[in-house]
C-alpha positions in Angstrom: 0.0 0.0 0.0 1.5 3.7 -0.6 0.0 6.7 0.7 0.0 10.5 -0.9 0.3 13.0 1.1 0.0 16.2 -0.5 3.3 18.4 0.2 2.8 22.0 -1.3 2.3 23.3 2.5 1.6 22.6 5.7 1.5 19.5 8.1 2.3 16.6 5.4 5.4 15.9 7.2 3.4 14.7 10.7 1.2 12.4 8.5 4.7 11.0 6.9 5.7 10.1 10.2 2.5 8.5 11.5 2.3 6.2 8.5 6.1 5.6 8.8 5.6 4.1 12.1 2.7 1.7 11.4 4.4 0.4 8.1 3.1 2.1 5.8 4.8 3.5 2.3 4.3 7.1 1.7 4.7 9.6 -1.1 5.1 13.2 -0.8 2.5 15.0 -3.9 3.8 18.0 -5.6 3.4 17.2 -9.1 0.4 15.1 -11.1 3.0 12.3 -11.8 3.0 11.9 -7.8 -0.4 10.7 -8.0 0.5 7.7 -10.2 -0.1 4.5 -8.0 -1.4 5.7 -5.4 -4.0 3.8 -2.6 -4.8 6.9 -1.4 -4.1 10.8 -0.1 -4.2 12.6 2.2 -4.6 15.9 2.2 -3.2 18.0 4.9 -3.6 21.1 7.5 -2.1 24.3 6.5 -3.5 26.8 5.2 -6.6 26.5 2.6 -6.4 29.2 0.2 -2.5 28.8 -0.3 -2.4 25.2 -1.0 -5.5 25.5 -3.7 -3.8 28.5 -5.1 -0.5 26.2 -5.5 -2.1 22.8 -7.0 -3.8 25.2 -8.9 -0.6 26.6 -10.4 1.4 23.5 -11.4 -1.5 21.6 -12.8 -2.7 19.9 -9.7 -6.0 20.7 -8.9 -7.9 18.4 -11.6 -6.0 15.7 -11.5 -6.8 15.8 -7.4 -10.7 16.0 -8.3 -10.2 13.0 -10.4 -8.3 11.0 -7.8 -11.2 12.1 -5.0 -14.1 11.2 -7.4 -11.9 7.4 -8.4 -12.8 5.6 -5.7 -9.5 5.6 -3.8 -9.9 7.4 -0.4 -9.0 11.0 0.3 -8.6 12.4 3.7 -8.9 16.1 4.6 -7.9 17.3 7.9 -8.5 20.9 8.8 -7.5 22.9 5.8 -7.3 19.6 3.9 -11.3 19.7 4.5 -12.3 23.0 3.4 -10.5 22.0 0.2 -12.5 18.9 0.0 -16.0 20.7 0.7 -18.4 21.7 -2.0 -19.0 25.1 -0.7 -16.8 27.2 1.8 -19.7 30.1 3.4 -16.8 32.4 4.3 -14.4 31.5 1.8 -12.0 33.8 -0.2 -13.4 35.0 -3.8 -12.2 32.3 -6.8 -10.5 30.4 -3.7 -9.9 26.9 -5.6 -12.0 23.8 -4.4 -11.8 20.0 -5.0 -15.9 20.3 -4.0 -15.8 16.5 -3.6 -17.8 16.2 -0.5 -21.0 17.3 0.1 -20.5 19.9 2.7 -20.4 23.1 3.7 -17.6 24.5 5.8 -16.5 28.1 7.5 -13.0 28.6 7.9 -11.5 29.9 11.1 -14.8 29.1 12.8 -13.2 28.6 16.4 -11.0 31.7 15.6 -7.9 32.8 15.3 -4.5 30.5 16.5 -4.5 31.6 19.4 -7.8 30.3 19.9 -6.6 26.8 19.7 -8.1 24.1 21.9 -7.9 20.4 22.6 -11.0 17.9 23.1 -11.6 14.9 23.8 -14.3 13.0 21.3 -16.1 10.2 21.8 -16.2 8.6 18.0 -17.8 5.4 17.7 -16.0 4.4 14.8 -12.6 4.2 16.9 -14.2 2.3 19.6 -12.7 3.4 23.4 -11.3 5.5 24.7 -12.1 8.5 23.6 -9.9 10.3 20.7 -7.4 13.6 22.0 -8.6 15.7 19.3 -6.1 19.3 18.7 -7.9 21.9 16.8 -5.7 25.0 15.5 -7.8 27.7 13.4 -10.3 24.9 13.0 -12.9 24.8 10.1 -16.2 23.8 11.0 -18.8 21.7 9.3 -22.1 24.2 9.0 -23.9 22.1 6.5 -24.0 17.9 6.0 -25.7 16.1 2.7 -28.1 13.3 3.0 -24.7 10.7 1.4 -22.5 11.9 4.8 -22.0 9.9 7.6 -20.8 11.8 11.3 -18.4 10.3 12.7 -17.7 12.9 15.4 -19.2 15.8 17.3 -18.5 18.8 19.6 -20.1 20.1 22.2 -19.6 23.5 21.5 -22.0 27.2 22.2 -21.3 27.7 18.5 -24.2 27.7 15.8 -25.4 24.0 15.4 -25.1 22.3 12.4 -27.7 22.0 9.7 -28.2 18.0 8.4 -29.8 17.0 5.4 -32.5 14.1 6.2 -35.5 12.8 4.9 -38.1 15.0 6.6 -36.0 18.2 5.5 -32.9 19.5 7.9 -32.4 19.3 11.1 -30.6 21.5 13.5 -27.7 19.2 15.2 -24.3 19.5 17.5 -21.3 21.1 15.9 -19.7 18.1 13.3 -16.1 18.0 13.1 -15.5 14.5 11.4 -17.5 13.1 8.7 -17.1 10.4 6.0 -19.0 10.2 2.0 -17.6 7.0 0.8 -14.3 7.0 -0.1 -13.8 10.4 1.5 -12.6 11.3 5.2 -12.4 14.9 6.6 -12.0 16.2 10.1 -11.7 19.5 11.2 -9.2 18.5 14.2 -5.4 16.9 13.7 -5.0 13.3 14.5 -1.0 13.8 13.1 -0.1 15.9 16.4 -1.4 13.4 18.6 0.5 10.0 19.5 -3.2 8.2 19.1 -2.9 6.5 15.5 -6.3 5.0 15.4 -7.9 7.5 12.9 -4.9 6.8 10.4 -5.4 3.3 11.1 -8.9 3.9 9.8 -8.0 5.4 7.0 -5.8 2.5 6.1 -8.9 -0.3 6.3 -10.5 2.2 3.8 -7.7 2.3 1.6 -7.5 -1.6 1.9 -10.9 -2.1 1.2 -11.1 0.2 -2.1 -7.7 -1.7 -3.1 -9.7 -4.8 -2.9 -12.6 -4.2 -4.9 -10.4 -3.0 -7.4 -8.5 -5.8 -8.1 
């Protein structure tokens, strides 16, 4: 298995590290070559509107929509998820999107770095305990489609979030974690933690997409 991790800015190196340590073979993205091979991406935190602006400039950012929309799986954290949401509320005029996952996301919800907290989450799909999530100038999840699954919340005096359902939306608990098929995003940083379980995840979704497709 070989992982992307998408290294025009930002916190690709922590990932590297992560993945390193439980076996796994990475690959550092700058170019569309990079992308040849690949199980799967990650995208990483950073900042938003710089690393669209720069995939943008050397010819990355289709090639990236077509990897998110092939079945592999992509994994946004932070700034890696506004880039993966199909609409940013607060977002900077012509900022470039991959608008692969049916959200909607404000940037910088929490506020500025210095605003930077730590939580811990209680997210079912990780079983016990409960996941040390860091969040620094974290995105938020405003808006979720009916095809996203939440894998985490926060309890949080912040707006709730509005859920697609069958009966309309509903109003729910601020999401910070959600999965659409082959696509993972979080709003926190699993990389600067020592807890490997959501890369660990990532790696039975990767496994399972390299399955079916051979």
């Amino acid at each position: 298995m070989r992982i992307g991790i998408l290294a025009l800015q930002g916190a690709f190196i922590e990932h590297e590290k992560i993945l390193t340590r439980i076996g796994v073979e990475t690959v550092e993205v700058r170019l569309p070559q990079h992308l040849e091979g690949l199980d799967g991406l990650i995208i990483p935190g950073g900042e938003s509107t710089t690393i669209g602006k720069v995939a943008q400039r050397w010819g990355l950012l289709e090639p990236l929509q077509a990897f998110a929309t092939s079945g592999r799986p992509v994994w946004g954290t932070c700034a890696g998820m506004i880039l993966l949401a199909n609409e940013v509320v607060d977002g900077v005029p012509g900022q470039p999107l991959l608008g692969a996952m049916d959200i909607a996301v404000r940037r910088n919800a929490f506020g500025r770095q210095v605003d930077s907290f730590e939580a811990d989450l209680e997210i079912p799909a990780l079983g016990e305990p409960p996941f040390h999530a860091v969040f620094i100038r974290a995105p938020l999840i405003e808006r979720v489609g009916q095809e996203v699954e939440i894998l985490a919340r926060l309890e949080t005096e912040l707006s709730p979030v509005t859920v697609a359902g069958e009966n309309g939306t509903q109003e729910d608990r601020t999401v910070v974690a959600v999965r659409q098929g082959n696509l993972l995003a979080t709003a926190f940083h699993p990389e600067l933690t020592e807890d490997n379980r959501f890369h660990r995840y990532f790696m039975g979704m990767a496994t399972g997409a390299h399955q079916r497709s051979h």
